[in-house]
C-alpha positions in Angstrom: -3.5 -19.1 26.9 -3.3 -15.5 26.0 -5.1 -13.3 28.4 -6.9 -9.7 26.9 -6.0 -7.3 29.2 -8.0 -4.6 27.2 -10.6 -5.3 23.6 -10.8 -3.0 20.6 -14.3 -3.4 18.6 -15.6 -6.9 17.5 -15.8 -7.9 14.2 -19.9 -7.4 13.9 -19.3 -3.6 14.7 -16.4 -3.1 12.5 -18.8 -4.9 9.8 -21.9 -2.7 10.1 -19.5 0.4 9.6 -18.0 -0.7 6.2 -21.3 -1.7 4.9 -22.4 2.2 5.3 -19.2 3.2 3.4 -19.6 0.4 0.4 -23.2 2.1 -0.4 -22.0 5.2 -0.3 -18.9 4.6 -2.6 -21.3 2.5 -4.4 -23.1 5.9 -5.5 -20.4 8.4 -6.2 -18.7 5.8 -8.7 -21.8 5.4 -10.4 -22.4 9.1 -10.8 -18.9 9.7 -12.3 -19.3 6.8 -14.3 -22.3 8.4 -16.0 -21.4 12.0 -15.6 -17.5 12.6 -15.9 -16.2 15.8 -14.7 -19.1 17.4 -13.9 -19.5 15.0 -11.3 -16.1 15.2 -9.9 -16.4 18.6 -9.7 -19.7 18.5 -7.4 -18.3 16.2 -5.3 -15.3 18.5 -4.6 -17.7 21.1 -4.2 -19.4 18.7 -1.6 -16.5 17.4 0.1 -13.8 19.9 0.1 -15.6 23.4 -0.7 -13.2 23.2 -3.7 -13.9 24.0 -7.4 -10.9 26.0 -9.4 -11.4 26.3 -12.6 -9.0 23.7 -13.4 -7.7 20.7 -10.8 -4.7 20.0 -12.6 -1.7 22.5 -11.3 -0.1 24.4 -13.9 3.9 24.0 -13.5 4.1 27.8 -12.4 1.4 26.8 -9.8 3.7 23.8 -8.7 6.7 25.7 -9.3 5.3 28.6 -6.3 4.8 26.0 -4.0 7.6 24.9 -4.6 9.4 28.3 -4.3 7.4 28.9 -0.9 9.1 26.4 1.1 12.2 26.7 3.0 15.2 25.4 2.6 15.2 23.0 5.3 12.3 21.7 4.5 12.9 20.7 1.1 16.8 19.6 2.2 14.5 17.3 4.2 12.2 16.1 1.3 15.2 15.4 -1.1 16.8 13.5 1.9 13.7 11.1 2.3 13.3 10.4 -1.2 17.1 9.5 -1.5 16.6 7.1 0.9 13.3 5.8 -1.0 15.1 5.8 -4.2 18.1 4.3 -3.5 15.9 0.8 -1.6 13.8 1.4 -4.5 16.7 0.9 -7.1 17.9 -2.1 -4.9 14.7 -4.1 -5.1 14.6 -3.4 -9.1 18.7 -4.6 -9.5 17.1 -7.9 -7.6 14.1 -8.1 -10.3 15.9 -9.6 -13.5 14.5 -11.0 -16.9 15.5 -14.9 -17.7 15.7 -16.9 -20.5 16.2 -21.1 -20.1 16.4 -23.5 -23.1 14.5 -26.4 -21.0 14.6 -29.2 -23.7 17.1 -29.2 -27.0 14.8 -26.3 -29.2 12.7 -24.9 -26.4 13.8 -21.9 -25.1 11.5 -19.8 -22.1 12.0 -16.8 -20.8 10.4 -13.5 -18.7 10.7 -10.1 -19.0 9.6 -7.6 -16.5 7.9 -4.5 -18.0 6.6 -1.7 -15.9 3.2 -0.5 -16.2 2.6 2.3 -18.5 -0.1 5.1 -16.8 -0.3 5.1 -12.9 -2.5 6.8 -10.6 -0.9 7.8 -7.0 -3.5 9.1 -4.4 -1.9 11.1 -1.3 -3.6 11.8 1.4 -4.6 15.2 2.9 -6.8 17.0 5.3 -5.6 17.0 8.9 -2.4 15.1 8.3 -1.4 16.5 5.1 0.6 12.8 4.0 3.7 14.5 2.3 5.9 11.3 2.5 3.0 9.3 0.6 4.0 10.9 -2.8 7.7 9.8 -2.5 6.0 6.4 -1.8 4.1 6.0 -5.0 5.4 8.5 -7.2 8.8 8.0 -6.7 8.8 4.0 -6.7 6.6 4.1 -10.0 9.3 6.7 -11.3 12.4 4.1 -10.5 10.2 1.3 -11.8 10.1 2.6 -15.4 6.0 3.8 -15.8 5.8 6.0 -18.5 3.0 8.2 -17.0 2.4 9.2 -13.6 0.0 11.4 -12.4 -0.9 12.0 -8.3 -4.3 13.8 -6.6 -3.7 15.0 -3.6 -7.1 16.8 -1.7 -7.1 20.6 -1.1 -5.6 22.0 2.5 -7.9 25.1 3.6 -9.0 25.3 0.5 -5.7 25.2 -1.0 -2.5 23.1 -2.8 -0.6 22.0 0.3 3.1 23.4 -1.1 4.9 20.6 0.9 3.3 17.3 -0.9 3.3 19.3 -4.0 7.1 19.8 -3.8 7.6 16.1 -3.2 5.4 15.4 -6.1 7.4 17.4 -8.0 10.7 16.2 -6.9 9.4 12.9 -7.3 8.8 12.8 -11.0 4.8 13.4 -11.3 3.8 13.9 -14.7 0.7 15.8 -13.9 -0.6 17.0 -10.4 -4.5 17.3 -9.1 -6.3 19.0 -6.1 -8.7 16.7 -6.0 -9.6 14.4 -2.7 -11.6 11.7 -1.8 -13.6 8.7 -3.9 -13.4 11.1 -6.9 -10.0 11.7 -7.6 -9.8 7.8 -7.2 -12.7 7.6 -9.6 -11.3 10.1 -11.8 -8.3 8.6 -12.3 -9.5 4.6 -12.6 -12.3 5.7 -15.1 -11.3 8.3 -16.9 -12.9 12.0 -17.7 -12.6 14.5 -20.4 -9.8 16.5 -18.6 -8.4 13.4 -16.5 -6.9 10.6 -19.1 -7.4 6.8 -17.2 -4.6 5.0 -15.6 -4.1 1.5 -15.5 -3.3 1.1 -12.0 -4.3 3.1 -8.4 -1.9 3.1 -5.4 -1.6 5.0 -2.3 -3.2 5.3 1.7 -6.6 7.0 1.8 -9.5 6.6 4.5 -12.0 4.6 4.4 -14.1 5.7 1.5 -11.2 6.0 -0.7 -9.8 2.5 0.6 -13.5 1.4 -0.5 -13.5 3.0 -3.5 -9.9 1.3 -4.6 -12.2 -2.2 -4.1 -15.1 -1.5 -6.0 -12.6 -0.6 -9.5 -10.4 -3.2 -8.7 -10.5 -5.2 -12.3 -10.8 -2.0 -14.3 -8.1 -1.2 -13.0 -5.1 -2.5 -10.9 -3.9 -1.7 -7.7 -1.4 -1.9 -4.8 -3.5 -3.8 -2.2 -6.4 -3.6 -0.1 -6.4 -1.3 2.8 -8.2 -0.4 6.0 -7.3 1.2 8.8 -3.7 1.7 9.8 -2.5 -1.1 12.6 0.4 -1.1 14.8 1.5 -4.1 17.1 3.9 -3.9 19.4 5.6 -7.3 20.6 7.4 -6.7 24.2 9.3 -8.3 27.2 9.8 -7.2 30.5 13.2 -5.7 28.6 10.7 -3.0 27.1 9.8 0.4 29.0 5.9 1.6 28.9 6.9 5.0 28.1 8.4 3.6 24.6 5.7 1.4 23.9 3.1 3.7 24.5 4.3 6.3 22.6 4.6 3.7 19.5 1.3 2.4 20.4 0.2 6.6 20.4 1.9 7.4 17.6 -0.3 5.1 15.0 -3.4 5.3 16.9 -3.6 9.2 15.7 -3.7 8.1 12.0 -7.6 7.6 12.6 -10.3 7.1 15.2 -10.5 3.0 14.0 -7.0 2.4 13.5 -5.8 -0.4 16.1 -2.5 -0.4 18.2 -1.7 -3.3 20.3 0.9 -4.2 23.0 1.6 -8.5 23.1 3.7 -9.0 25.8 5.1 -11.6 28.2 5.3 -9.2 30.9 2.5 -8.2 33.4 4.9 -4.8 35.0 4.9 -3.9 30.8 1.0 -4.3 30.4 0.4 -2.3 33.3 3.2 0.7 32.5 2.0 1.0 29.1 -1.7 1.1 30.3 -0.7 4.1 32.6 1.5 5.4 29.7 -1.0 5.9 27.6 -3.4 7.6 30.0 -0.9 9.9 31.3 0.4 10.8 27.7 -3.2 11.1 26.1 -3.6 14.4 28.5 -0.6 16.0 26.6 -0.9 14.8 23.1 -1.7 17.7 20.6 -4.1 14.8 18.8 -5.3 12.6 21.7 -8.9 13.6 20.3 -8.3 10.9 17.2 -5.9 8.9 19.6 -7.9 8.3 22.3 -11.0 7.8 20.8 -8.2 4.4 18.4 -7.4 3.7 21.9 -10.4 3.6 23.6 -12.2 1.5 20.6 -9.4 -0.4 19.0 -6.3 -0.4 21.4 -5.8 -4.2 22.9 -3.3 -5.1 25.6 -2.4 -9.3 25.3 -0.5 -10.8 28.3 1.2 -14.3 26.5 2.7 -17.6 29.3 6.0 -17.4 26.5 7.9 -16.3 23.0 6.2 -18.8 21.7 2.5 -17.8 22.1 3.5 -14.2 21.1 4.1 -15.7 17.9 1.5 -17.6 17.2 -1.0 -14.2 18.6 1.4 -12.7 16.6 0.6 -14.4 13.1 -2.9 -14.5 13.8 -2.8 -11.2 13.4 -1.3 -10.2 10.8 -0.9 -6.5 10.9 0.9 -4.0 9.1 3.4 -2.4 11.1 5.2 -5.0 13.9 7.6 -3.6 16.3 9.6 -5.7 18.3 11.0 -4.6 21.4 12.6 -8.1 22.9 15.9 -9.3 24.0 16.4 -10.9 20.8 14.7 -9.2 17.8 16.6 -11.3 15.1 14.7 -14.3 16.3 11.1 -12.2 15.2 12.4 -11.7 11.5 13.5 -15.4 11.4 9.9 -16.9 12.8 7.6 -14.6 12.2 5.6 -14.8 8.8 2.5 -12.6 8.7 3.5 -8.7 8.8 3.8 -5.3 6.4 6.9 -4.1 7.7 9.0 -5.1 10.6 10.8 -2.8 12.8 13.5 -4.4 14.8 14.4 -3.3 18.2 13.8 -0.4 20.2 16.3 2.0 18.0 13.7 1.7 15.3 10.1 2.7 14.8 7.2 3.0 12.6 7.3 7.0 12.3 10.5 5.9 10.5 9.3 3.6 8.2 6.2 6.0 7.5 8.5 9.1 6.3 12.2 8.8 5.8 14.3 5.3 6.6 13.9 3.9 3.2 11.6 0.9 2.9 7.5 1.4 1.5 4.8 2.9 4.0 1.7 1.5 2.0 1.6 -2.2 3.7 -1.4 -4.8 4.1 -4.4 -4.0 6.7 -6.8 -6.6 7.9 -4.7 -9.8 8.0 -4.1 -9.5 3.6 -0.1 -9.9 5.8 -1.1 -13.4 5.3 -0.7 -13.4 1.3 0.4 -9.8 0.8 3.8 -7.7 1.0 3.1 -3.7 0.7 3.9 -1.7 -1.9 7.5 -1.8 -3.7 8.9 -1.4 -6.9 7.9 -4.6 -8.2 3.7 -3.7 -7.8 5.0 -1.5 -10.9 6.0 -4.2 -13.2 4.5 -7.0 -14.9 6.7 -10.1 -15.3 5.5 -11.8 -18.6 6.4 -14.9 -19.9 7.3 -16.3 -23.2 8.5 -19.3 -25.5 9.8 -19.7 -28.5 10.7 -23.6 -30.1 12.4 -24.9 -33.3 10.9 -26.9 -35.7 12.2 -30.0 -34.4 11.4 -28.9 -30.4 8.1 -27.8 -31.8 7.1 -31.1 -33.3 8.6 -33.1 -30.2 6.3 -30.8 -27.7 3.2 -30.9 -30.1 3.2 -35.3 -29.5 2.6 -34.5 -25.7 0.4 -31.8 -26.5 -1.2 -33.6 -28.9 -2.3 -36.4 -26.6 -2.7 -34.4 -23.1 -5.0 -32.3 -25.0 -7.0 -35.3 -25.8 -7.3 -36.3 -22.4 -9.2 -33.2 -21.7 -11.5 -33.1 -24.9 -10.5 -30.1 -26.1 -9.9 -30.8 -29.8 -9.5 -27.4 -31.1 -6.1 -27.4 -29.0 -5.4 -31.0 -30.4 -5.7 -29.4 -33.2 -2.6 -27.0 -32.7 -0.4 -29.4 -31.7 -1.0 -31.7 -34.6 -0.8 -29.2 -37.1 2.8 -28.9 -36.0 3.2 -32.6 -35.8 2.3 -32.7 -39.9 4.1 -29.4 -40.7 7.5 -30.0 -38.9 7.5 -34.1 -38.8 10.2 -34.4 -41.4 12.5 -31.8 -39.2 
C-alpha cells in the first residue's frame, strides 16, 4: 500500500477557498453584464491601477514593443513558435473531412470548420506568460479562426513588449491591456469597444479560471483549470537533485499549485526531501515555492511499478514526468495525464515554452476525460447527410416505424411524407 511520506491540503480546505472565489467572480460578471465598459474599466482601475484611454494597442503601440526588444530575444520567440507551429500543422494534416455512402443512396459525411471569433487570455503580473500567446494565438491562427483577439494584464503599469511581440508574431487580430475576470468577461460578453468571441482559452489564476466556468455555455472554451500540477514518477535510477528541481520548478507557478514525487525508492524520497530544502534557501521565488511545497507538495513511497501506476491514474494531473529505467512502458500504461515528459532529458519548463507540444492541459483530475489544448479545440467537426429518392424512401420505412416506437408522431410524420412522395422511385 502506498505510504505518504509528506500531505498537501485536503480536499475540505481546498473547497472552502474556491467557494470565496465563485462569489466573488459571481459579482464582477454581473456588473459587466449590466454595465459594459464602464465596468471593465473600474475593475482595471481596481485591480491593476490601469485605465488608458483605450485598452486596445494601436499597431504603432505594438509595433514599439516590438521595436524595443532585442534581437535575441525575438530570434527566441520566432524559434518557439516554429516549434508550436509546425506540431500545430501536424495535428491539423491528421484532422481530415470524410464522406461514406453507407447504404446504395445514403451518403454521410463531416467537415471540420474552425471557429470563427476567439478570445486568448495570457497571463501576466509576476510571471509575465509570454509563451501562453504562441499557445492560443498561434494554434487558433494554424486552425483557420477568422478573428483572434488576446488580453494580456498590464506589467508596472504598462504593455509587457515581450508577450506583445509574440502576440504579434503570432497573428492576433487585436491586442488588449486588460487582466483579470474582466478581460475574460469582456471578451465572452461583449462591450461597446470589445466585439464578443465565441470561444475563451488560455491559463489564468484562480479568478480568471473561475470566471472561464461561470460563461461556459455563452461561450466555449478550452477546458477547466485550477492550479498548475506537476508529478514526478521515480526509481532509485533518479537523482534528488533533478527531481527536486522539477518538483521546484512548477511549485513557483502559485502558492496552491501541487508537485509530487511517486517513487519506489526510499534513498529518492529522502534526497528529494533534502533537495528541496536545501534549494528553497537559493531560489529567487522560494516565497511562492515554498509556501506550494509546504501546502501542496506530497512525497508517495509505492511496494512496485505497478502501484505507481495505479497512484498514478488516480491522479490524474497535468504535467507527468517520468524518470524510470523504462519510460516507454509509462506512455504505453498510463492513461490519465496532460502531457507526458519522457525521461530525464525532458522536462516540463520545456513543454511550458519552447519544445513544441500545448502548455494549457487539464487540472483537477478533468486528465480523466480531457486532453489540453491543440489545434483541434479550434474546429468544430459537423456532420451531414444527404439521400436519393430511392435511399430516402428505403430509410424513411425504418424511420417511419422506430419513430412509432417512441410516440413521437410529428417525426413519423417526416418519414412518411417521404415514403408517399418517393414510393414510386
Amino acid at each position: 500500500m502506498a505510504t505518504h511520506l509528506k500531505r498537501g491540503a485536503t480536499a475540505e480546505e481546498n473547497e472552502t477557498v474556491a467557494n470565496k472565489v465563485r462569489d466573488i467572480v459571481t459579482d464582477i460578471l454581473s456588473r459587466i453584464g449590466k454595465e459594459g465598459d464602464a465596468a471593465v474599466r473600474h475593475y482595471s482601475e481596481t485591480f491593476d491601477k490601469y485605465s488608458p484611454e483605450s485598452f486596445r494597442l494601436s499597431d504603432a503601440e505594438i509595433q514599439a514593443c516590438v521595436d524595443s526588444l532585442d534581437e535575441q530575444t525575438v530570434t527566441d520567440i520566432k524559434f518557439a513558435q516554429a516549434q508550436i507551429r509546425k506540431f500545430a500543422e501536424a495535428q491539423k494534416a491528421s484532422m481530415q473531412d470524410i464522406e461514406i455512402e453507407t447504404i446504395p443512396g445514403v451518403r454521410l459525411g463531416h467537415k471540420n470548420t474552425a471557429i470563427e471569433n476567439v478570445g486568448c487570455y495570457v497571463p501576466g503580473g509576476r510571471y509575465p506568460m509570454v509563451a501562453s500567446a504562441h499557445m492560443s494565438v498561434l494554434t487558433a491562427r494554424v486552425a483557420g479562426c477568422k478573428r483572434v483577439i488576446a488580453c494580456t494584464p498590464p506589467t508596472n503599469g504598462e504593455a509587457h513588449p515581450a508577450t506583445i511581440a509574440a502576440m504579434h508574431f503570432a497573428g492576433a487580430d487585436e491586442i488588449y491591456i486588460l487582466g483579470g475576470v474582466q478581460a475574460v468577461a469582456a471578451m465572452a460578453l461583449g462591450t461597446k469597444t470589445i466585439a464578443p468571441v465565441d470561444m475563451l482559452v488560455g491559463p489564468g489564476n484562480a479568478y480568471v479560471a473561475e470566471a472561464k466556468r461561470q460563461l461556459y455555455g455563452r461561450v466555449g472554451i478550452d477546458l477547466f483549470a485550477g492550479p498548475t500540477e506537476t508529478l514526478v514518477i521515480a526509481d532509485d535510477t533518479a537523482d534528488g537533485e533533478m527531481v527536486a528541481t522539477d518538483l521546484l520548478g512548477q511549485a513557483e507557478h502559485g502558492p496552491t499549485s501541487p508537485s509530487v514525487l511517486l517513487t519506489t525508492s526510499q534513498r529518492v524520497a529522502d534526497d528529494t526531501a533534502a533537495e528541496v530544502e536545501r534549494q528553497l534557501e537559493i531560489l529567487p521565488t522560494a516565497d511562492i515555492a515554498g509556501v506550494a511545497w509546504r501546502d501542496h507538495g506530497e512525497i508517495i513511497l509505492c511496494e512496485d511499478e505497478a502501484e505507481m501506476l495505479r497512484e498514478a491514474d488516480a491522479l490524474a494531473f497535468e504535467h507527468v514526468e517520468v524518470m524510470t529505467e523504462n519510460p516507454k512502458w509509462w506512455l504505453e500504461n498510463l492513461n490519465n495525464y496532460g502531457a507526458l515528459f519522457l525521461g530525464k532529458e525532458t522536462n516540463v519548463a520545456y513543454g511550458d515554452k519552447v519544445i513544441g507540444t500545448n502548455h494549457t492541459l487539464p487540472t483537477s483530475k478533468a486528465a480523466r476525460y480531457t486532453g489540453g489544448l491543440w489545434v483541434g479545440k479550434f474546429i468544430k467537426t459537423c456532420t451531414y447527410q444527404t439521400c436519393t429518392e430511392e435511399a430516402s424512401r428505403i430509410i424513411g420505412e425504418y424511420g417511419s416505424r422506430l419513430c412509432a416506437i417512441e410516440n413521437f408522431a410529428g417525426h413519423q410524420e417526416q418519414c412518411d411524407l417521404r415514403i408517399r412522395r418517393y414510393g414510386n422511385a
